[in-house]
C-alpha positions in Angstrom: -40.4 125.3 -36.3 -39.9 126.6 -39.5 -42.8 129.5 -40.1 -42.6 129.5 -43.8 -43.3 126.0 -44.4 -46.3 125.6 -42.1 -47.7 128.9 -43.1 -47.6 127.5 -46.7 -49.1 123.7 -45.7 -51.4 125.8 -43.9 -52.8 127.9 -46.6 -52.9 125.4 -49.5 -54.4 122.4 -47.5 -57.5 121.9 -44.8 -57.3 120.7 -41.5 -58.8 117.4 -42.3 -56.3 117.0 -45.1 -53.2 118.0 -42.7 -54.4 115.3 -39.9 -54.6 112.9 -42.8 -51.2 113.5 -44.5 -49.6 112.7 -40.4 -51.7 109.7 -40.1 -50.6 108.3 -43.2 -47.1 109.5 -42.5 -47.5 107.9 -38.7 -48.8 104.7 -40.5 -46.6 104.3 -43.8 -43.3 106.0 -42.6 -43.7 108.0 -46.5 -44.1 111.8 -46.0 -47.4 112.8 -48.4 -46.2 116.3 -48.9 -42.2 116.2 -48.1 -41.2 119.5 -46.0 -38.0 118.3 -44.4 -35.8 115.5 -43.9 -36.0 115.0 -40.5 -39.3 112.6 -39.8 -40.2 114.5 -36.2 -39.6 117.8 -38.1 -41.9 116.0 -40.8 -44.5 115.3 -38.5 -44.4 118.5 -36.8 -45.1 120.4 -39.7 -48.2 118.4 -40.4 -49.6 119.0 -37.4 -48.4 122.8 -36.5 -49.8 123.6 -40.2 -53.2 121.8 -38.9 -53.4 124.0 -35.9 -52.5 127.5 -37.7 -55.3 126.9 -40.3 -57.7 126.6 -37.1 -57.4 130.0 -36.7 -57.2 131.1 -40.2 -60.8 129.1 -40.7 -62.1 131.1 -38.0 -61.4 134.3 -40.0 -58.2 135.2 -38.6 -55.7 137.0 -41.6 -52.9 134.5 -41.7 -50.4 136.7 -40.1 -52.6 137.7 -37.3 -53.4 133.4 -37.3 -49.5 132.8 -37.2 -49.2 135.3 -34.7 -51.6 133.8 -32.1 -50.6 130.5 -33.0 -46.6 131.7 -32.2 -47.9 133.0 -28.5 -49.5 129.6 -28.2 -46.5 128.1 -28.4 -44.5 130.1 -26.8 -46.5 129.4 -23.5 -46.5 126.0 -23.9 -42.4 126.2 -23.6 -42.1 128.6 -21.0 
């Protein structure tokens, strides 16, 4: 996970937008927005990006977002 990628998809691009550029991605194999080389590192910044700006539409500053997002995560893989 690299934080200052998704924080940046996150705050230049809506959710809808996000969930689009990983379907096309799924679909067409061509990254819309290229973050990484790796495709599942690809893909997972599409859709950890999506998530964060969840919480930033719902008000949250986007280090307090990142933050809440980060515990998500982090009980999810322990």
């Amino acid at each position: 996970m690299d934080v200052k990628i998704i924080k940046d998809l996150a705050q230049k691009y809506t959710v809808d937008e996000l969930n689009k550029f990983a379907d096309e991605f799924e679909a067409t194999g061509v990254a819309p927005i290229k973050t990484q080389d790796d495709p599942g590192d690809q893909m997972s910044d599409y859709l950890q990006a999506a998530e964060l700006r969840v919480y930033i539409d719902k008000g949250l500053p986007v280090n307090e977002a990142l933050r809440e997002f980060s515990k998500r995560v982090r009980g999810v893989l322990t």
